[in-house]
N, C-alpha and C positions, 0 to 999 in steps of 0.2 A: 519263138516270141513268147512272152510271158504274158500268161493271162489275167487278162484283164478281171479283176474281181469286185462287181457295183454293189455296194452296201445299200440294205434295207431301208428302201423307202418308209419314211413316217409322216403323218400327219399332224401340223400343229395349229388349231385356230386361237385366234384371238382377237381382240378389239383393237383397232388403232385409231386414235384420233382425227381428224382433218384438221392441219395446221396452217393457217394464213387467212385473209381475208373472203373465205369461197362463200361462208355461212353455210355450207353444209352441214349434214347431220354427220354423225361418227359413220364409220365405213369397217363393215367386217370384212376382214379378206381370209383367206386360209393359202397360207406358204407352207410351200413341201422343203420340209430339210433334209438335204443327203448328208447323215451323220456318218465319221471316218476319221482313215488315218490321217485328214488335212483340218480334221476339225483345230487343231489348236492352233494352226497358224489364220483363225479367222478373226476379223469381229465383225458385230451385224449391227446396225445399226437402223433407225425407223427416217425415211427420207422421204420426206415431201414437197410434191409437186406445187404444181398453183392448182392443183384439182383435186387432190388428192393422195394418200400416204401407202408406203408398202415398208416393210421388213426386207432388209438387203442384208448382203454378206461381201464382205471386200477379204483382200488380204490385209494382217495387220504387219505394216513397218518399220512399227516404235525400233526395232533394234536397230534402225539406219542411224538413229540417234544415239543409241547405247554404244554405237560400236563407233559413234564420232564419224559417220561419214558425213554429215552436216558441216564441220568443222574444216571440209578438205576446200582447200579455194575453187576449187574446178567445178564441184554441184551445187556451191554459194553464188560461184557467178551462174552458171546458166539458169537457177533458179528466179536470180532477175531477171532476167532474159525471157524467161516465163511469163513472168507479170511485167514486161514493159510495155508500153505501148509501141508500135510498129514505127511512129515519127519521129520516138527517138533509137537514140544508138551508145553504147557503150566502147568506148576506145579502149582496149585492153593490151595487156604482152599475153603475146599469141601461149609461147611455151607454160605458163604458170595460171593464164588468166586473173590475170590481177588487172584490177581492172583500175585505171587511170585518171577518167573524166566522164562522166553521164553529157552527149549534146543531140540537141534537134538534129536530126538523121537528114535533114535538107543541107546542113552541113557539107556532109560529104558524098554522098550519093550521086551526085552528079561531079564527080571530081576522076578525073582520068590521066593513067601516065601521060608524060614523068611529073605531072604537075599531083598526082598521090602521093609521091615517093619524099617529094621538097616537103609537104605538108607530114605528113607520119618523121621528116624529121626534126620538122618544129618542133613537134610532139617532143622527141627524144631529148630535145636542147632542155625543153623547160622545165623536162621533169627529171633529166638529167637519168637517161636510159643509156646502156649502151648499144652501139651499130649493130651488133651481132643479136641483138632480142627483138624480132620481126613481130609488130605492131600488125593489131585486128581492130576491125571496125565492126561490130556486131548489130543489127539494129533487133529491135525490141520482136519477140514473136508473142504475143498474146493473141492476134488474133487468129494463129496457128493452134496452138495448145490449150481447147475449148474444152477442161477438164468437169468443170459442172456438166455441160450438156455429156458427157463421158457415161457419167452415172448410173445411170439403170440399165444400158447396155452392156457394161462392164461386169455388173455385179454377175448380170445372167454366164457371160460367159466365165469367170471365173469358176460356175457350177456347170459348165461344159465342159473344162479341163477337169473338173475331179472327176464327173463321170465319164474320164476318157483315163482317169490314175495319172496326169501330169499335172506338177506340182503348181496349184494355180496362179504362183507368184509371176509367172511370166507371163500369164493371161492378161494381169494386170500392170506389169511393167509394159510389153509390148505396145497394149491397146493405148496407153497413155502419152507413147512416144512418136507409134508408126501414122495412125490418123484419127487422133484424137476429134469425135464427132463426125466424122467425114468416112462413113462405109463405105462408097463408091468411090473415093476418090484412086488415081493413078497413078506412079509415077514415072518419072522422064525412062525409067529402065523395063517400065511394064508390069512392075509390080503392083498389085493391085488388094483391093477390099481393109477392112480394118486392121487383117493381120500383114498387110503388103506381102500377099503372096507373090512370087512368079507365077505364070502358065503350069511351065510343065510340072511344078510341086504339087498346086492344087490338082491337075489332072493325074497325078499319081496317087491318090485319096480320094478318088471319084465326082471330084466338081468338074461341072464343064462348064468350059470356058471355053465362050467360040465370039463372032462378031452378033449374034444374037442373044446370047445367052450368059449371062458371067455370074455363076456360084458367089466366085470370092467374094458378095455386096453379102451375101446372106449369112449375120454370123454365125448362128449353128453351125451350118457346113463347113465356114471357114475356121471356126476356132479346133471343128476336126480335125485338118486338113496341118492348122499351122501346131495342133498338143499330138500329133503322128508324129509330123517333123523333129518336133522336139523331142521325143520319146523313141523314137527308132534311129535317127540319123546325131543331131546334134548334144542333146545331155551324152549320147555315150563317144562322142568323139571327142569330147574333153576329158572324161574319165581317161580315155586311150591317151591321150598327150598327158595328161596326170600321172598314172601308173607308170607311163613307161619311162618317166624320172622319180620314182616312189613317191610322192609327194602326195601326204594323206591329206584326207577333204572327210566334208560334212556335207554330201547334197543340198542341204538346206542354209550352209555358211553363205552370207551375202557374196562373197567376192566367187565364189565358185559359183552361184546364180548369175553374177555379171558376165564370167567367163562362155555360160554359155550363151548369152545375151550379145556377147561378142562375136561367136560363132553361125549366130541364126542371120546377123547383119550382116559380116564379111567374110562368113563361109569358114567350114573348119582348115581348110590347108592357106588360109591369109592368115586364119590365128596361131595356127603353129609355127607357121615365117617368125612372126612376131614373138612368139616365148621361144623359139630357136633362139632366137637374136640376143634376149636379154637372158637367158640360158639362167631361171631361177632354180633352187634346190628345196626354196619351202613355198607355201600358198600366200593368202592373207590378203590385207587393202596393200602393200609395198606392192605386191605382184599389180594389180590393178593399177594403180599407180603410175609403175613405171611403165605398163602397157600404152597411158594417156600420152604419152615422150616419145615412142616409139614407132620407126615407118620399118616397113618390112613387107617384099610383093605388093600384095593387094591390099595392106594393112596399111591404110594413110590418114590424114589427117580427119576424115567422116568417119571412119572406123574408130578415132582416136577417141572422139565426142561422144561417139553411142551411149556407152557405161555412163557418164557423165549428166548428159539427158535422162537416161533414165534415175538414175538417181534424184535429180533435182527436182522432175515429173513425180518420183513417188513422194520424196520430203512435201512436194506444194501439196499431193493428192489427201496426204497425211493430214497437213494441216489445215487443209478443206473439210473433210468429213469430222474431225476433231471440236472444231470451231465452237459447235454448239451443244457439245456433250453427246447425250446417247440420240442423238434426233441431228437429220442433215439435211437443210435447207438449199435447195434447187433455183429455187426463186428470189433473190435476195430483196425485192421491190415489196412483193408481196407479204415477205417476211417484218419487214421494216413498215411498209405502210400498217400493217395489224398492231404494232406498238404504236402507233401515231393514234390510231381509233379506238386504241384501251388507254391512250394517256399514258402511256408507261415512261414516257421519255422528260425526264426533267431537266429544271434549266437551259431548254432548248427553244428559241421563240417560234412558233407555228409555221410562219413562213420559211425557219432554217428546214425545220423537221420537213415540208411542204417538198422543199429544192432536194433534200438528201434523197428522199423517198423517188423524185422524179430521176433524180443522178441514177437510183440503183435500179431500177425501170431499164434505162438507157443501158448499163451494163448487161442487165440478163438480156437485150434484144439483139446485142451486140454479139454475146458468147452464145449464142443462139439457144436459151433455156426457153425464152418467149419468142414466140412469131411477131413481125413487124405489127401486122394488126393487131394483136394481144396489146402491143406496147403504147400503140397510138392510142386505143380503149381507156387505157390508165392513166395515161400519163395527160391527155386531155380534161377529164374527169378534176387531177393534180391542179392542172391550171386554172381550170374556173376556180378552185378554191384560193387559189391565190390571187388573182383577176379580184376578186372579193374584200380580199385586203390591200389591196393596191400594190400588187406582185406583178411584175410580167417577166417571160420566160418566155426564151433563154437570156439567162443573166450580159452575160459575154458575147460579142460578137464572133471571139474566136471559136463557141463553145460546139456548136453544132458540124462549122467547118470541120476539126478536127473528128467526128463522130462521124463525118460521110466521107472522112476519109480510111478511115478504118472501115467502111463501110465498101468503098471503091475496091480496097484490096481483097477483102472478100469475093467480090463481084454481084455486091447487091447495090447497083448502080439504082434501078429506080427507088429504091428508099431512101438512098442517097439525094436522089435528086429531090425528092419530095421534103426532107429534111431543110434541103439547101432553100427550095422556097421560101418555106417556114421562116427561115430564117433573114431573107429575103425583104420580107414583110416586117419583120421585126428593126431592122438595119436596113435599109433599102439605100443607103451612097456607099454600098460596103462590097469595093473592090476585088477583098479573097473571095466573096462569095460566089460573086459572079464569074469567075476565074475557075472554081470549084464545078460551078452546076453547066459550066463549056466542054470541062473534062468529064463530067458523070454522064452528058448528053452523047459526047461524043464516043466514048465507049458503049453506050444502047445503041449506036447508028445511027442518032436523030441530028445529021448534022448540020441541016437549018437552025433549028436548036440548039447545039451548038455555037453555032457561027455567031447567031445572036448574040449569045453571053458573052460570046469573045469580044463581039464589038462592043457590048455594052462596058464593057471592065477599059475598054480604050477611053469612054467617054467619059468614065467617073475618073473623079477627083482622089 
């Protein structure tokens, strides 16, 4: 095995600001940079909290742009997909994703053979598709892919893989696709913690994982566990399918970081099936490409997407941290209400600036930057100021519904519910609502509570 060689810790302090409405005084911190051979593929940027700022280091992936993977229909679409919301849905052609019609995901969600089949062929009639191009219904994932709350966990482990010598591009592709904000979460096959380890990988790199105890939530250990994997098993089992049809690489060329990106999802002998199959002679985005088209063993249509997500996961990550030049804002309420209280925002009437600043409140509680109490604190605070001029909020009766229901899919039923009150109060003959706060009850188990709302939604008009 080749040795690991950790470059010279150094020491750098300095001043950083407190940025947003905290009125704190400046905040000294002192950040350790591990300076190295990964140094140029960084950039660092100053990100702040609602409390407070730090010095981060991400990977940078401007070249995803230089190299036109932005341009490719495949991480165009799932980049919406990114940023949709979960009620709606995008009707796409599966093989190309092109995508057809943006509709409310109540649509079709409840639509089951053969009466899908008649429908995806309306589709085809009127957009004049043909039979053979099998139609996707995609609904919206945002409130999957919680990239802001991603942030300062990310940055850390990106400086676990370099001091582990694995190239930290994957630290960050990974963490941004597998469980973006969600450490502990599981999935249906057992894979578990931020990097979705298996069992028996993490307990081959010393986490233990038993019914008491599970390493993989902790990401130091797991980021060991998952820049091993890739360092001992996976980057060189793509080398080995590389070489042994000469086919020269660049470790660091995007599409050969896809590839092995491919291999840590569907395992190196599903990815060999698949460049078996398409039996390429050079590298490049075509190999990638035509890998997206491609079934072969274990290599099917979730295999197909991986590269793709991640792709469209790093362009949005890109243009998050980008947004605001050298400084990356967490809190976007926070940020927006500090222009409302230095006046910065012209042309804009007080009650607009009032509602915006409440909207984006609503979004950080949502992507989970803020805690629900954090959001109530604010966002109340918002309202008496509009109460004042003769504002009341929420504008819409639909406004809230929608925001507990995003909230239900999550499984934050009693915010949900507390919302729906709210809102209750505001609209009280308002049928969705009550409809809503039946289903947020009855997922808590309260189903007296429940049962009420249900009855009451029979008796409104």
């Amino acid at each position: 095995m080749k040795k690991i060689i950790t470059s010279t810790l150094y020491i750098s302090t300095f001043l950083l600001l407190t940025i947003g409405c905290s009125g704190k005084e400046p905040v000294a911190e002192t950040i350790q940079i591990n300076p190295g051979k990964f140094d140029s593929l960084l950039i660092k940027k100053v990100v702040a909290t609602n409390n407070d700022t730090s010095k981060m280091a991400f990977v940078d992936v401007h070249q995803l742009k230089t190299e036109r993977w932005d341009q490719l229909a495949q991480p165009a679409f799932w980049k919406k997909i990114i940023c949709l919301s979960p009620d709606s849905c995008i009707v796409n052609i599966a093989e190309t994703r092109t995508p057809i019609e943006q509709v409310p995901y109540t649509d079709w969600k409840t639509i089951v053979e053969p009466e899908l089949s008649r429908e995806k062929g309306k589709v085809r009639n009127k957009y004049n598709i043909a039979n053979d191009k099998e139609i996707y219904i995609t609904s919206g994932k945002r409130h999957f892919f919680e990239h802001r709350k991603t942030i300062p966990y990310l940055s850390k482990a990106v400086q676990y893989f370099i001091d582990n010598d694995v190239d930290p591009f994957y630290a960050q592709a990974i963490l941004l696709i597998e469980s973006p904000g969600k450490s502990k979460s599981i999935s249906y096959a057992g894979a578990g913690g931020p990097f979705q380890l298996m069992p028996y990988e993490a307990q081959k790199y010393g986490l233990v994982v038993n019914s008491n105890r599970d390493d993989r939530s902790d990401l130091k250990k797991s980021a060991y566990a998952s820049s091993m994997s890739l360092k001992n098993n996976f980057i060189p089992s793509v080398r080995k399918i590389l070489n042994e049809r000469n086919i020269k690489y660049n470790e660091t060329d995007t599409w050969f970081r896809l590839l092995v990106m491919h291999a840590y999802h569907a395992g190196p002998g599903n990815l060999r099936c698949a460049i078996n199959k398409i039996n390429p002679t050079t590298g490049g985005q075509e190999l990638i490409v035509k890998l997206w088209t491609t079934e072969a063993c274990g290599f099917k249509n979730e295999s197909q997407n991986y590269s793709q997500i991640a792709l469209a996961s790093l362009l949005n990550f890109d243009d998050l941290i980008n947004s605001d030049g050298d400084s990356v804002f967490i809190v976007y309420g926070a940020r927006y209400e500090s222009k409302v209280n230095r006046k910065q925002l012209k042309n804009i009437s007080e009650s607009d600036q009032i509602v915006t600043c409440i909207e984006k409140y609503e979004r950080d509680m949502i992507d989970g930057t803020i805690d629900f109490t954090t959001y109530q604190n604010k966002t109340t605070a918002l309202k008496n100021r509009l109460a004042k001029i003769n504002t009341t909020y929420p504008l819409k009766e639909s406004h809230y519904i929608s925001l507990a229901s995003e909230l239900m899919i999550k499984r934050m039923n009693e915010e949900a519910a507390t919302l729906l009150q709210i809102n209750l109060l505001a609209f009280p003959d308002s049928k969705a609502t009550t409809d809503s706060l039946s289903k947020a009850y009855k997922n808590l188990g309260k189903l007296e509570l429940s049962q009420k709302y249900g009855n009451q939604e029979n008796k409104v008009n």
